[in-house]
Each structure stands twice: as structure tokens, then as C-alpha cells.
N, CA, C and O atoms as a GROMACS GRO file, in nm:
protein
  484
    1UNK      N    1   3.727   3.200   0.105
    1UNK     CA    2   3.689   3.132   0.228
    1UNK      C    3   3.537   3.119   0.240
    1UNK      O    4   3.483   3.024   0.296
    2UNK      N    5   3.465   3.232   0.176
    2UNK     CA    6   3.332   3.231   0.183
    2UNK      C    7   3.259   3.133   0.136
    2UNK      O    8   3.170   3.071   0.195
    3UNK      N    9   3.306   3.116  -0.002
    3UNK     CA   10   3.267   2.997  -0.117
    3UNK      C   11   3.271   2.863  -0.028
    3UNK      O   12   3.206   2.769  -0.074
    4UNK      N   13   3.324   2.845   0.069
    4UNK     CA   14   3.362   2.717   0.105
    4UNK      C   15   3.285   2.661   0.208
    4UNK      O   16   3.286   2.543   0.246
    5UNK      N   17   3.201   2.776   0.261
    5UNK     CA   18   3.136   2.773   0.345
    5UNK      C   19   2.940   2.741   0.309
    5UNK      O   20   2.843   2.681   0.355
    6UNK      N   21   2.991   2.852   0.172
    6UNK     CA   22   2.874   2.798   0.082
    6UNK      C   23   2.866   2.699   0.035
    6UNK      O   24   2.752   2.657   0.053
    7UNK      N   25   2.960   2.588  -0.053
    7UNK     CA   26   2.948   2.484  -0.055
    7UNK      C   27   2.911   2.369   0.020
    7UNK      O   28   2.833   2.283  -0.019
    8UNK      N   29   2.992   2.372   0.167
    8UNK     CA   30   2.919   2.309   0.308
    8UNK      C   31   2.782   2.318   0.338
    8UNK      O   32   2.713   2.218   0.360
    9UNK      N   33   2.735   2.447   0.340
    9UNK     CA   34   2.622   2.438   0.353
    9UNK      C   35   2.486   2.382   0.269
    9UNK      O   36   2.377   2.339   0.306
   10UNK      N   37   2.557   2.410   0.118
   10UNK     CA   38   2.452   2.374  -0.007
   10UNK      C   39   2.476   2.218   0.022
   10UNK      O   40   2.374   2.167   0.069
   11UNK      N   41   2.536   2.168   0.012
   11UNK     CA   42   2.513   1.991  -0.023
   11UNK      C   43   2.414   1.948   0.067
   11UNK      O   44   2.318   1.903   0.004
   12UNK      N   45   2.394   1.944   0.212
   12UNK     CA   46   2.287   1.894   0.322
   12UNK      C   47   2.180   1.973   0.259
   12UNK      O   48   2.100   1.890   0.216
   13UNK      N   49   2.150   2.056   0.239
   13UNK     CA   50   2.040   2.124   0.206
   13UNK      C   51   1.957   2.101   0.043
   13UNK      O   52   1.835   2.104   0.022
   14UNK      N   53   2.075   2.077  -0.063
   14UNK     CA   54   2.041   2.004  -0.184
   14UNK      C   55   1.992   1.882  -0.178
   14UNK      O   56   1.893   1.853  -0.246
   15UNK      N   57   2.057   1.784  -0.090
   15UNK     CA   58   2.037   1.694  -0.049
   15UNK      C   59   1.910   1.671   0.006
   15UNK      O   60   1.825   1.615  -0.063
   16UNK      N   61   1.882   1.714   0.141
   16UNK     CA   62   1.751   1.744   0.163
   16UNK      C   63   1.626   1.760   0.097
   16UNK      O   64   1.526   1.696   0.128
   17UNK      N   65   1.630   1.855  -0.004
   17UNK     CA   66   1.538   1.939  -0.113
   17UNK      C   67   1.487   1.799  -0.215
   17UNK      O   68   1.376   1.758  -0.248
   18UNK      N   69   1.613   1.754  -0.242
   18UNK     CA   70   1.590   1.637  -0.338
   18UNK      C   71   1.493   1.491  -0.251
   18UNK      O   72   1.392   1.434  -0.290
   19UNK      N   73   1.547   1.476  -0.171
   19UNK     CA   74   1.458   1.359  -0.084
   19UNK      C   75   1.355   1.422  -0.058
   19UNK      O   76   1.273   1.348  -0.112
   20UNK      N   77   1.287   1.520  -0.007
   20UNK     CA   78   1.174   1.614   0.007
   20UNK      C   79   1.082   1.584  -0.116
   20UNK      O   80   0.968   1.540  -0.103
   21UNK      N   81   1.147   1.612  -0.243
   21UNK     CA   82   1.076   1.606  -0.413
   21UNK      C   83   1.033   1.510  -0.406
   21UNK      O   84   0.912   1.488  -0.414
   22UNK      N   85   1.187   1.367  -0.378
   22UNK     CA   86   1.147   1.251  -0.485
   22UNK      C   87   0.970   1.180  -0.325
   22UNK      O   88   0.872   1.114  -0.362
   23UNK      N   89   0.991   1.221  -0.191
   23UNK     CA   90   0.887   1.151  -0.190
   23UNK      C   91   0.732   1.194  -0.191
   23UNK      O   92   0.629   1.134  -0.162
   24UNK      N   93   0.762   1.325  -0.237
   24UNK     CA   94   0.643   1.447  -0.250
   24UNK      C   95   0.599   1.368  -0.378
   24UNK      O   96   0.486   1.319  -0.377
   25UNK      N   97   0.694   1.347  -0.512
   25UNK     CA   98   0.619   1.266  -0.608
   25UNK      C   99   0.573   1.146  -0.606
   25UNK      O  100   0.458   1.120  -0.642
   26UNK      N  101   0.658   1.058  -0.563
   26UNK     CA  102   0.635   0.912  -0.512
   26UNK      C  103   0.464   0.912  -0.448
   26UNK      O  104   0.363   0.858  -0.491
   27UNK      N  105   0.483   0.979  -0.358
   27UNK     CA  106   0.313   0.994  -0.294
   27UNK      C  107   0.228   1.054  -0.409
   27UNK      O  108   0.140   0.972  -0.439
   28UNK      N  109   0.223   1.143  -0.468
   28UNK     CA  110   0.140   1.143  -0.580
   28UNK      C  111   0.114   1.066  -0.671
   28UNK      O  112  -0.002   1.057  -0.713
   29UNK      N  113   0.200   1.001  -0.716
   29UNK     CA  114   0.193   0.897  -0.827
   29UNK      C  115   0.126   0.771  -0.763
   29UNK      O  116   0.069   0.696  -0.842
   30UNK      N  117   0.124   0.735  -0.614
   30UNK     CA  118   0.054   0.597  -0.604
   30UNK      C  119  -0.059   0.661  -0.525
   30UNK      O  120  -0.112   0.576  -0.453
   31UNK      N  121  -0.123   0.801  -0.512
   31UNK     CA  122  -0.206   0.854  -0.458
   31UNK      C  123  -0.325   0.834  -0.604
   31UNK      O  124  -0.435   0.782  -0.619
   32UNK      N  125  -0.210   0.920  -0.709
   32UNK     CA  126  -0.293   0.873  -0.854
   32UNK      C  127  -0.337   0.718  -0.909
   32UNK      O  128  -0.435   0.695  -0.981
   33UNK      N  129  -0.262   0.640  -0.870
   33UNK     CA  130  -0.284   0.534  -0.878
   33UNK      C  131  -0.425   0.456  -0.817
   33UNK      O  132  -0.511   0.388  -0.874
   34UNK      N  133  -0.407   0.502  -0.664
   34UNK     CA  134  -0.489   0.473  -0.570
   34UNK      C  135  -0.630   0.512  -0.616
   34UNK      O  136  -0.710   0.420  -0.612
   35UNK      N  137  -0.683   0.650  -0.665
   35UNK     CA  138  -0.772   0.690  -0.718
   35UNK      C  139  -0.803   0.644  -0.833
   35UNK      O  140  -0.917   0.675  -0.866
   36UNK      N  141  -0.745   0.580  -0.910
   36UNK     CA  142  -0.754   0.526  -1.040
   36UNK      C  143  -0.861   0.396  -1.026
   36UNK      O  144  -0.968   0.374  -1.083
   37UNK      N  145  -0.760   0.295  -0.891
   37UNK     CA  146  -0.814   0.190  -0.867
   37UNK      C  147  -0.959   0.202  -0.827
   37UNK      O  148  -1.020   0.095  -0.826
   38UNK      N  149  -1.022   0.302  -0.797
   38UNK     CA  150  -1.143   0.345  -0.699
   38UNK      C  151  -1.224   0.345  -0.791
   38UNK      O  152  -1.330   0.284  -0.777
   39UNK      N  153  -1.194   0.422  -0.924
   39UNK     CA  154  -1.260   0.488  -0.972
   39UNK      C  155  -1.284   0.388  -1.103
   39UNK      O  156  -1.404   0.400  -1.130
   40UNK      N  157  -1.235   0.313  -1.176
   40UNK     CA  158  -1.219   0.222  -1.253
   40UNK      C  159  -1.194   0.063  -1.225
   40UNK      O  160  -1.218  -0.020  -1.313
   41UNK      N  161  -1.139   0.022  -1.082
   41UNK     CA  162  -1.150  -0.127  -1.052
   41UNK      C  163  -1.248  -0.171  -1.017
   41UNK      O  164  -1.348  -0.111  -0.979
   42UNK      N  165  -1.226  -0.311  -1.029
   42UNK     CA  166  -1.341  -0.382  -1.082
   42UNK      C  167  -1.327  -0.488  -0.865
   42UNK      O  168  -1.249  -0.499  -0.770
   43UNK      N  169  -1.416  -0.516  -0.896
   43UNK     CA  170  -1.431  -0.561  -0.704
   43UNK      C  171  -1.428  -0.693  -0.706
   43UNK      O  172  -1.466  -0.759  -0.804
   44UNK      N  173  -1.394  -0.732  -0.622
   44UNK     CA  174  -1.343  -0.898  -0.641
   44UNK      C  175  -1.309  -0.979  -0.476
   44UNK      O  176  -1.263  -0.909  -0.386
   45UNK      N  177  -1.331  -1.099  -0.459
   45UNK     CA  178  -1.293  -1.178  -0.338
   45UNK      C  179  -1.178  -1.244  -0.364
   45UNK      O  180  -1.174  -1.328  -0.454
   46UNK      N  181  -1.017  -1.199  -0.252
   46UNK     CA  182  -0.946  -1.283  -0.283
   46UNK      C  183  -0.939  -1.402  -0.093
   46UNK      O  184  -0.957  -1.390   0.028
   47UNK      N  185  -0.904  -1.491  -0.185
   47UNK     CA  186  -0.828  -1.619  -0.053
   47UNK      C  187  -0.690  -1.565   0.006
   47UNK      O  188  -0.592  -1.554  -0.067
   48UNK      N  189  -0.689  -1.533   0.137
   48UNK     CA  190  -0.556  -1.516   0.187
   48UNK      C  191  -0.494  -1.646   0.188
   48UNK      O  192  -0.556  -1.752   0.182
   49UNK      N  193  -0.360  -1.632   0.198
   49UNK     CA  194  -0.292  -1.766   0.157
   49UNK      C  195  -0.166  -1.756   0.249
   49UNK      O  196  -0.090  -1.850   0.274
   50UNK      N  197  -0.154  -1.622   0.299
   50UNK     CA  198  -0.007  -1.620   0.408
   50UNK      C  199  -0.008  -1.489   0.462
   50UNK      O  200  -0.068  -1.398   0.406
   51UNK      N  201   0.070  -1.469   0.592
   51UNK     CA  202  -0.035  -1.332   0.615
   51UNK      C  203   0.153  -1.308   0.702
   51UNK      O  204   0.220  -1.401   0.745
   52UNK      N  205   0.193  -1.164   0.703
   52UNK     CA  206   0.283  -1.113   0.774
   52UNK      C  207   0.264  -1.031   0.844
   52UNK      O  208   0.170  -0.968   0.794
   53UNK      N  209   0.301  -0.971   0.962
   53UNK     CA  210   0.280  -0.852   1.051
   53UNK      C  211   0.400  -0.787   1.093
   53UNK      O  212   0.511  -0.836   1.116
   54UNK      N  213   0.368  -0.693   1.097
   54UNK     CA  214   0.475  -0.558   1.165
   54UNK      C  215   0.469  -0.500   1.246
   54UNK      O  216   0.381  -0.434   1.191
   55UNK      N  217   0.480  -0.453   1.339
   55UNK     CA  218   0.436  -0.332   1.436
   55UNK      C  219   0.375  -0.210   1.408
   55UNK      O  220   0.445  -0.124   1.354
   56UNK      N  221   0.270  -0.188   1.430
   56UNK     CA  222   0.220  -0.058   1.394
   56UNK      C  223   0.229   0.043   1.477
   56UNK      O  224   0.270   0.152   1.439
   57UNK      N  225   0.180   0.013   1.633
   57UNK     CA  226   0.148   0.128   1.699
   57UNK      C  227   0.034   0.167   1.751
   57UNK      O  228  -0.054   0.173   1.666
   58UNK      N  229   0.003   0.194   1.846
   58UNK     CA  230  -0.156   0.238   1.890
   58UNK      C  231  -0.278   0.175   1.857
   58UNK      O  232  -0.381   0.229   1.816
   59UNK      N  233  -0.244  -0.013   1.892
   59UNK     CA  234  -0.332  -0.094   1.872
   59UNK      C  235  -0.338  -0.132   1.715
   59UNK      O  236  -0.436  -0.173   1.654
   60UNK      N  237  -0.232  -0.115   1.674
   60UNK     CA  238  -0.282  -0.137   1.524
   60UNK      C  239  -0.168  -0.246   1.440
   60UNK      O  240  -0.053  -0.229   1.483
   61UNK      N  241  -0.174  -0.315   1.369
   61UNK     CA  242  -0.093  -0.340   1.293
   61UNK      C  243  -0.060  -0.318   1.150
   61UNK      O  244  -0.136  -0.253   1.077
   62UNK      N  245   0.056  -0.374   1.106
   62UNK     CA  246   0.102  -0.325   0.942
   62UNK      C  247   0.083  -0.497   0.923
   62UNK      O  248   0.109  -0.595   0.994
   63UNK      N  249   0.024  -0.476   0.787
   63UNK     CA  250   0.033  -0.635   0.748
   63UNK      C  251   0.013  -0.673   0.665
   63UNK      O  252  -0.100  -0.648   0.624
   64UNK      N  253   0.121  -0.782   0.557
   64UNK     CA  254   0.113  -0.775   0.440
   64UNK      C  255   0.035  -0.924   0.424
   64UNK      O  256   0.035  -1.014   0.508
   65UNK      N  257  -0.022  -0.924   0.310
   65UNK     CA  258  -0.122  -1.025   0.282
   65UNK      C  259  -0.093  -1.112   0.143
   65UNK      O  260  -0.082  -1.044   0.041
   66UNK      N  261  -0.084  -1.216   0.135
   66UNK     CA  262  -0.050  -1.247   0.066
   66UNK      C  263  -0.187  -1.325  -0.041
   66UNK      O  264  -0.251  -1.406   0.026
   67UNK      N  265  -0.216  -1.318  -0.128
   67UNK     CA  266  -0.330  -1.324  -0.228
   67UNK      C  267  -0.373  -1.402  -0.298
   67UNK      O  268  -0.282  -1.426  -0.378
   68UNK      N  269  -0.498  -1.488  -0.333
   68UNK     CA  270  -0.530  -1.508  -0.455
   68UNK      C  271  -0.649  -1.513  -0.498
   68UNK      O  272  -0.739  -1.588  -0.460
   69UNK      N  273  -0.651  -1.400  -0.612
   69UNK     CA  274  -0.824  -1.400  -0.659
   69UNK      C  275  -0.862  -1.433  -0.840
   69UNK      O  276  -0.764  -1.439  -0.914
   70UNK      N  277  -0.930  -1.442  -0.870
   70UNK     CA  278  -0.969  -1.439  -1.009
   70UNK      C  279  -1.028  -1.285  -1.026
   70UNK      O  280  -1.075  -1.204  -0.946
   71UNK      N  281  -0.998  -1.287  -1.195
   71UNK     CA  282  -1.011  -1.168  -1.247
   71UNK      C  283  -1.184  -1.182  -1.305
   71UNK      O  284  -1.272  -1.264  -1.275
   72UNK      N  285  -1.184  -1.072  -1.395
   72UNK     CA  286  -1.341  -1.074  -1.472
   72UNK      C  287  -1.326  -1.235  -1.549
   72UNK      O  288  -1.397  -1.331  -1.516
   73UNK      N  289  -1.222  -1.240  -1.656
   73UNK     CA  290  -1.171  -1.327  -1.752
   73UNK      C  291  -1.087  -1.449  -1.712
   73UNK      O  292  -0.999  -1.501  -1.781
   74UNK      N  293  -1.141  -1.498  -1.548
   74UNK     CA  294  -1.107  -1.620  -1.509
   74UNK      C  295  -0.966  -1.623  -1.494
   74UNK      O  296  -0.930  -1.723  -1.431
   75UNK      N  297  -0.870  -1.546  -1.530
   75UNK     CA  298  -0.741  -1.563  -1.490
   75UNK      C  299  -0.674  -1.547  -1.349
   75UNK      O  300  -0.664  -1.430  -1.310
   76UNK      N  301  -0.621  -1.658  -1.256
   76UNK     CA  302  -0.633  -1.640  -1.160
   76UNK      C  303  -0.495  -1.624  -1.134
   76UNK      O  304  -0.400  -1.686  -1.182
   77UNK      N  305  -0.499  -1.491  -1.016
   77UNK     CA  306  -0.405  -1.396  -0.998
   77UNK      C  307  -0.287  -1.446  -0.834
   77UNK      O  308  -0.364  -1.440  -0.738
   78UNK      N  309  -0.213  -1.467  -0.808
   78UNK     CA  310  -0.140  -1.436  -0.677
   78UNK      C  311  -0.078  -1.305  -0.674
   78UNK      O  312  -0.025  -1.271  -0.780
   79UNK      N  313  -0.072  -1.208  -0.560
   79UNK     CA  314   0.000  -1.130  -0.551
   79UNK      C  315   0.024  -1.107  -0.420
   79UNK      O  316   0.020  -1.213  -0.357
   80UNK      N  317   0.050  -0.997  -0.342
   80UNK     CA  318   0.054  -0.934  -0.220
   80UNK      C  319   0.005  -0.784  -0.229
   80UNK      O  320  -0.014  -0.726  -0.335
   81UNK      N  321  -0.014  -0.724  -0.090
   81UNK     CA  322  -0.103  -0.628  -0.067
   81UNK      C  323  -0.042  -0.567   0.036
   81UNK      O  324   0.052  -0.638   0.073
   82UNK      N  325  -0.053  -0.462   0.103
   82UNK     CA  326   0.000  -0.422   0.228
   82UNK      C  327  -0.151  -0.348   0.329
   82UNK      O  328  -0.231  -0.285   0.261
   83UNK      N  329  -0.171  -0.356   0.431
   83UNK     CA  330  -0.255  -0.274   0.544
   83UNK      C  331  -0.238  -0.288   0.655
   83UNK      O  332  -0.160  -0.365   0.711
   84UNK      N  333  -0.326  -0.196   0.710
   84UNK     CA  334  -0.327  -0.147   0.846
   84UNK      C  335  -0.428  -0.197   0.901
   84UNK      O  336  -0.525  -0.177   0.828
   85UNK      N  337  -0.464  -0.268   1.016
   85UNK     CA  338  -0.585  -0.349   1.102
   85UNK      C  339  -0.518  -0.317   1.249
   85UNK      O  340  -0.410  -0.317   1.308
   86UNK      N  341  -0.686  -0.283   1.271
   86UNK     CA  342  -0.716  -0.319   1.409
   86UNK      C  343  -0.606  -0.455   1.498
   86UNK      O  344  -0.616  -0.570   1.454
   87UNK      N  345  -0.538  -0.438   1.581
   87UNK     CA  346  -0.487  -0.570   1.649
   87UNK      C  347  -0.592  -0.634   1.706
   87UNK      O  348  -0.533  -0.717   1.774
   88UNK      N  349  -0.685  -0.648   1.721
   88UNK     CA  350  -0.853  -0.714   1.770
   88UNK      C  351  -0.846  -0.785   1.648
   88UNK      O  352  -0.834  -0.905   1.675
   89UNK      N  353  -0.848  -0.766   1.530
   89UNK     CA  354  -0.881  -0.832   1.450
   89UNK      C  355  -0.781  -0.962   1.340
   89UNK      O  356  -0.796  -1.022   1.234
   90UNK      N  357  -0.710  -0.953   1.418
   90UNK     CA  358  -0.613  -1.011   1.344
   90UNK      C  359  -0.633  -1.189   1.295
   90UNK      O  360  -0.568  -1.265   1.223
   91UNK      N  361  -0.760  -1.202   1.383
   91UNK     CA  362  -0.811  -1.363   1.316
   91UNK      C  363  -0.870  -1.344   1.211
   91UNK      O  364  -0.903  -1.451   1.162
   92UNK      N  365  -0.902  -1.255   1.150
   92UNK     CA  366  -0.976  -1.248   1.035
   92UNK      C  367  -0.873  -1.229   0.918
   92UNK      O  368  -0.900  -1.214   0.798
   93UNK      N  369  -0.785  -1.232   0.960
   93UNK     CA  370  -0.677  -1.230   0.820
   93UNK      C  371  -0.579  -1.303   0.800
   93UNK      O  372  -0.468  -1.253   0.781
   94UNK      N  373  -0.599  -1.443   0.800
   94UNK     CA  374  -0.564  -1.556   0.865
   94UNK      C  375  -0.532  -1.657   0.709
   94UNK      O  376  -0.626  -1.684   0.634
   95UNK      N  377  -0.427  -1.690   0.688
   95UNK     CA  378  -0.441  -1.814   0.583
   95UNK      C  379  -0.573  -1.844   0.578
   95UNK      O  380  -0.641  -1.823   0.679
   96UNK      N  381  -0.647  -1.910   0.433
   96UNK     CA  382  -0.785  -1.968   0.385
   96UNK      C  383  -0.895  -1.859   0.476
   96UNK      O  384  -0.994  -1.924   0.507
   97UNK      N  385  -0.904  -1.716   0.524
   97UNK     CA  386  -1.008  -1.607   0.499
   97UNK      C  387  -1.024  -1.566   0.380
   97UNK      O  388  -0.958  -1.609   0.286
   98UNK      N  389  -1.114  -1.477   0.369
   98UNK     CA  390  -1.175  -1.430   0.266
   98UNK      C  391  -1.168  -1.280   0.254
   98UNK      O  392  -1.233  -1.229   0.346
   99UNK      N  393  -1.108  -1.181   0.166
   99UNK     CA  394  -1.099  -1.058   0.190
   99UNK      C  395  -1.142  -0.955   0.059
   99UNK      O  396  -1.119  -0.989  -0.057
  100UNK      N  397  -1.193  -0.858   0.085
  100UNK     CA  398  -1.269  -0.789  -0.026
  100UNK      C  399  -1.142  -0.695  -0.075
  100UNK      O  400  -1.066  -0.633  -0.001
  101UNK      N  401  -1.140  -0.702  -0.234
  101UNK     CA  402  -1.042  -0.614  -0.295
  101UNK      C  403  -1.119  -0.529  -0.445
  101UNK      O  404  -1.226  -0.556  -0.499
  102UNK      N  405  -1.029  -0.435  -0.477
  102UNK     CA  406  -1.051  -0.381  -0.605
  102UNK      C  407  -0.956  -0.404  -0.645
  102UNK      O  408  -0.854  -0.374  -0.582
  103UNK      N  409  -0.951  -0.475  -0.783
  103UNK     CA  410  -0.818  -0.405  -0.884
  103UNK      C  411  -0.822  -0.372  -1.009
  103UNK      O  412  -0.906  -0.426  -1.080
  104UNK      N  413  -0.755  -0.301  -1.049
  104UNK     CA  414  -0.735  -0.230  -1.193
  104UNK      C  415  -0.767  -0.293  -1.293
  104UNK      O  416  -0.667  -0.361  -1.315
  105UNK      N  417  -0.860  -0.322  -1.389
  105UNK     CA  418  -0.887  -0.414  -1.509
  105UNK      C  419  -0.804  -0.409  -1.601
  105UNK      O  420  -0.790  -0.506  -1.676
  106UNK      N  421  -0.727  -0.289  -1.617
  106UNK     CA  422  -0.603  -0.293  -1.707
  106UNK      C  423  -0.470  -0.376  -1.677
  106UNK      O  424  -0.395  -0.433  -1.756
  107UNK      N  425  -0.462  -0.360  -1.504
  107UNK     CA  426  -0.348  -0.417  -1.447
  107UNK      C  427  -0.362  -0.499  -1.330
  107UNK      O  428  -0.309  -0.457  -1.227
  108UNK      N  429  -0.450  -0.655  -1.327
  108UNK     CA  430  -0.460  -0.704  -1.239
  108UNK      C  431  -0.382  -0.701  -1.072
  108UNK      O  432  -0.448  -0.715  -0.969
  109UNK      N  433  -0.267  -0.685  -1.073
  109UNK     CA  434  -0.149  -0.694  -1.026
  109UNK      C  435  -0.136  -0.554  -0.938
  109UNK      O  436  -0.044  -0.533  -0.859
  110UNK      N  437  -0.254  -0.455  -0.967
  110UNK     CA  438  -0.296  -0.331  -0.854
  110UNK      C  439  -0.373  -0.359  -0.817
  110UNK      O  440  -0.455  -0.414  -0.891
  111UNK      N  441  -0.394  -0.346  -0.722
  111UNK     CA  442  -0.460  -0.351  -0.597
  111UNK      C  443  -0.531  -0.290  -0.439
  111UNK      O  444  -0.444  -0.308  -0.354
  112UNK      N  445  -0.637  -0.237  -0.386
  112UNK     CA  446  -0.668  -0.208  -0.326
  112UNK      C  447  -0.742  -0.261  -0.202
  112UNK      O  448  -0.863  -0.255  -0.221
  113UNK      N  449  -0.715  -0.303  -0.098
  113UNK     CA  450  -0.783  -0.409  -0.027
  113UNK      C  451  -0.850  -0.321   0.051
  113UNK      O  452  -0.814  -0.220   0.112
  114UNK      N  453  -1.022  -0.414   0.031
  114UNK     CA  454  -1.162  -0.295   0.112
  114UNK      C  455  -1.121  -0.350   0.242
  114UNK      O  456  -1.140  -0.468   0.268
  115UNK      N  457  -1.042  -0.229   0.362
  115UNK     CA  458  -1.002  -0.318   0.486
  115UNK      C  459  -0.993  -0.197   0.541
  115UNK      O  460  -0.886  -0.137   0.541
  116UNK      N  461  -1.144  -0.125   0.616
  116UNK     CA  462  -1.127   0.000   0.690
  116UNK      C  463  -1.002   0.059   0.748
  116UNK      O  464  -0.944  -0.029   0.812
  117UNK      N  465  -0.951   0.149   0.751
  117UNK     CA  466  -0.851   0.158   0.828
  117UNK      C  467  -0.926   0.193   0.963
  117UNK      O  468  -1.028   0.259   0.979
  118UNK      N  469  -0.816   0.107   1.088
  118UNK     CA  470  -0.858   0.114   1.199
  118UNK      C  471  -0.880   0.219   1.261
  118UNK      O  472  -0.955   0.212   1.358
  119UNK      N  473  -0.819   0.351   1.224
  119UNK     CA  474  -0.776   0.517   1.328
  119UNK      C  475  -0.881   0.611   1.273
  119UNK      O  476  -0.904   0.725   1.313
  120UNK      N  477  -0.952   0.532   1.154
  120UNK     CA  478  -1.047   0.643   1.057
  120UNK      C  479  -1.240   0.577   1.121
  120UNK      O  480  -1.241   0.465   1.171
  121UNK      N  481  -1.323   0.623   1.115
  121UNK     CA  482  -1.441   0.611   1.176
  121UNK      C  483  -1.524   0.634   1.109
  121UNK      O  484  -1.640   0.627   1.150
   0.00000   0.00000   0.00000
């Protein structure tokens, strides 16, 4: 009867442990990433070209950006991006603006967009 009780209890809790891991790594790996881009990308102006928003919260929004810049080697890139802005500012990220990025010279297609976060000073 005991065993059965142990089993009940282990699965929510295995369960748990495992979602706990996978996003404890997940955040490291694009934390590593993130530092990579800092530390080795190369800085660049892309053209916004389509812009989405989300709700953020406490004056702020989530908002994905949609991209296009040239690389060192003239190859010109589209992608998307994700951040956080000020809701004050939301004309500045507007189809045909202009927005400052880093990305990876190995892997155009990473990306870091120079876009203060609004809650940091």
C-alpha cells in the first residue's frame, strides 16, 4: 500500500524536477549565446519592416520586430527579434525606422537588438 503512495507522489514531483532542469538549461544556453553575441558580434543598422506587440505590463511592452540588415559581406539578411520597450516609445519602432543591432559573424541569423530595456536605468 505504501509503494503506491510512493509512486503518486514521485510522478508530480519527477515531473516537476524535469521542467525545473530543462528551463534552468534552456536559460543558460541562450544566456551563453547572448554573451557570445556581445562579445564577438559585429554592430549593424537594421530597417524595421513589421512590428508586433504584446502586453507587457507596467508601462511596457513585448514586441517582436521584424528585420532587415546587411552583414560585413553585403549579404542582406531578414529575420525577427523579440523586446521589451517603453510604451512611450512605441513610434520609434514603426515599419521603415531604423534600429541598432549586433549579430554573430558566424551566424547572421543571431541577434541582439541595442534597445535599453525600459525597467533597467
Amino acid at each position: 500500500m505504501h509503494w503506491i503512495l510512493y509512486v503518486v507522489y514521485s510522478i508530480p514531483i519527477g515531473l516537476f524536477s524535469l521542467l525545473i532542469g530543462y528551463l534552468l538549461i534552456r536559460d543558460r544556453k541562450r544566456n551563453r549565446i547572448k554573451q557570445n553575441i556581445q562579445r564577438n558580434g559585429v554592430d549593424t543598422t537594421a530597417v524595421i519592416t513589421n512590428a508586433w506587440s504584446r502586453s507587457g505590463g507596467a508601462g511596457c511592452l513585448n514586441i517582436t520586430l521584424e528585420i532587415t540588415y546587411r552583414t560585413e559581406t553585403g549579404e542582406e539578411i531578414r529575420n525577427r527579434a523579440d523586446a521589451v520597450i517603453n510604451a512611450m516609445n512605441t513610434a520609434n519602432y514603426q515599419p521603415g525606422k531604423t534600429v541598432a543591432l549586433r549579430y554573430l559573424k558566424s551566424d547572421p541569423l543571431k541577434v541582439i537588438l541595442d534597445i535599453p530595456h525600459p525597467l533597467r536605468r
